[in-house]
C-alpha positions as CSV (number, residue, x, y, z in Angstrom):
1,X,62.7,-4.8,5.8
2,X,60.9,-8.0,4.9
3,X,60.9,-10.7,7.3
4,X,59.5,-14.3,7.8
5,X,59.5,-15.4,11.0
6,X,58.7,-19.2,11.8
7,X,57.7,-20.3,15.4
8,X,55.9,-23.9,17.0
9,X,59.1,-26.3,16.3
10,X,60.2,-28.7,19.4
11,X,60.0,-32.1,20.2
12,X,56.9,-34.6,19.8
13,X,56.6,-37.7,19.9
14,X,55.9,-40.3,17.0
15,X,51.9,-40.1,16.0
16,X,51.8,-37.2,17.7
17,X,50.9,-33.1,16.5
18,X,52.4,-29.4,15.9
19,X,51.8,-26.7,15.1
20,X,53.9,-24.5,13.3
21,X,53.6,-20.7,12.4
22,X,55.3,-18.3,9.9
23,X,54.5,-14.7,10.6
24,X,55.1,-12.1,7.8
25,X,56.3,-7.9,8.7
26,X,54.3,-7.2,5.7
27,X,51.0,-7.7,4.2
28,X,51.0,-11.5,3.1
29,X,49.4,-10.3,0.3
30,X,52.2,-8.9,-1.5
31,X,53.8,-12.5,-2.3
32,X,52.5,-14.7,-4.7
33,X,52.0,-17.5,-2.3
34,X,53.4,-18.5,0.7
35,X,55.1,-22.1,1.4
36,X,56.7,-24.2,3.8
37,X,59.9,-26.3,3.0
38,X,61.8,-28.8,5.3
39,X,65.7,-29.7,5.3
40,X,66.6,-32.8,6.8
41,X,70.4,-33.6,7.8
42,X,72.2,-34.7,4.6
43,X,69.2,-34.1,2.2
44,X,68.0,-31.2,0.0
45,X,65.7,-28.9,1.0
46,X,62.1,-29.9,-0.2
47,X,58.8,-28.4,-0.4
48,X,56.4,-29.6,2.0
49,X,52.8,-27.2,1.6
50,X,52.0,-24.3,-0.5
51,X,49.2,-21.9,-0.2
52,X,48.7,-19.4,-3.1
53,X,47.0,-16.1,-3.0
54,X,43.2,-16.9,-3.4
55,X,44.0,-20.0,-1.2
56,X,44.5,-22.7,-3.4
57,X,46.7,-25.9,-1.6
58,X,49.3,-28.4,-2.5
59,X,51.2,-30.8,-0.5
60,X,54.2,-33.2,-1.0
61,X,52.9,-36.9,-1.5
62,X,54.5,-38.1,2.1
63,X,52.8,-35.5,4.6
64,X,49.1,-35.4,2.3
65,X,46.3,-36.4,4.7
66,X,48.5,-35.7,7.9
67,X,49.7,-31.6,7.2
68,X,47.5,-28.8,6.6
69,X,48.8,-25.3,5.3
70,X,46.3,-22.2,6.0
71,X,46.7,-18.7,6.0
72,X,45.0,-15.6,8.0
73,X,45.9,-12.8,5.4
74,X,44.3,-10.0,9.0
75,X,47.2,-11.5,11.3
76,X,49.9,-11.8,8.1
77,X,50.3,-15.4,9.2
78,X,50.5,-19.1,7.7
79,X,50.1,-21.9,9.4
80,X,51.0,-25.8,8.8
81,X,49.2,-27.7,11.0
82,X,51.2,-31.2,11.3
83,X,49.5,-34.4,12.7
84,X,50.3,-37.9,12.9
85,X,53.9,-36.9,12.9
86,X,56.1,-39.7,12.0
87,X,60.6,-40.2,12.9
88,X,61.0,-39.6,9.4
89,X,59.3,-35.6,9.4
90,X,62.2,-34.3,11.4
91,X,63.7,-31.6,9.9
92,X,64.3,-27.5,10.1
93,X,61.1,-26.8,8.6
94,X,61.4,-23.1,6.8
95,X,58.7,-20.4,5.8
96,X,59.3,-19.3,1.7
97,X,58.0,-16.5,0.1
98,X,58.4,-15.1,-3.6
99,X,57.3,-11.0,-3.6
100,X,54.9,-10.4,-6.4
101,X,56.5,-6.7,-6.9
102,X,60.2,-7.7,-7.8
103,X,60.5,-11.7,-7.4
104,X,62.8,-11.1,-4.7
105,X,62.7,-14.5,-2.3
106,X,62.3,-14.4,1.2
107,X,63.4,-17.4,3.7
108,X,62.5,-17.5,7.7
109,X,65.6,-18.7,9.9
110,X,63.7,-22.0,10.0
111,X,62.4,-24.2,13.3
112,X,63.7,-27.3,14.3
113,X,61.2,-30.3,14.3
114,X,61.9,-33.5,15.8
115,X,59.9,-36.4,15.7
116,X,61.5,-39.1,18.5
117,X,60.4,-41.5,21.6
């Protein structure tokens, strides 16, 4: 059974960092890329970083500069490194993946970040 399992979510304060981690039960490999989305109370759930196969990056406009997506295809694991975290980054932020073998799309259960003083 495939699974996605985020981890790192919690409470910072404003201007401050997290780190959060998805970790994959099966080679990371077999997806086409992996991603990270966030869901905000009352908003839609928007893409945040992406990190295809041979490593390439992309990043929504609001969290370029301060987020960093990477991936360690030995542990099965990607990361988004989150800095200069601002009220407005709160959110369930969820791991995405699309299989490469039958399309299927994988979500992780999601981790709660929130950004307060």
């Amino acid at each position: 059974q495939v699974q996605l399992v985020e981890s790192g979510g919690g409470l910072v304060q404003p201007g401050g960092s997290l780190k959060l981690s998805c970790a994959a039960s099966i080679s990371i490999f077999r997806f086409y890329g992996m991603n990270w989305y966030r869901q905000a109370p009352g908003t839609q759930r928007e893409l945040v970083a992406a990190i295809t196969l041979g490593g390439s990056t992309r990043y929504t406009d609001s969290v370029k500069g301060r987020f960093t997506i990477s991936r360690d295809n030995a542990k099965n694991t990607v990361d988004l490194q989150m800095n200069s975290l601002q009220p407005e980054d709160t959110a369930v932020y969820y791991c995405n993946a699309r299989m490469v073998v039958n399309e299927q799309v994988y979500w992780g259960q999601g981790t709660q970040v929130t950004v307060s003083s």
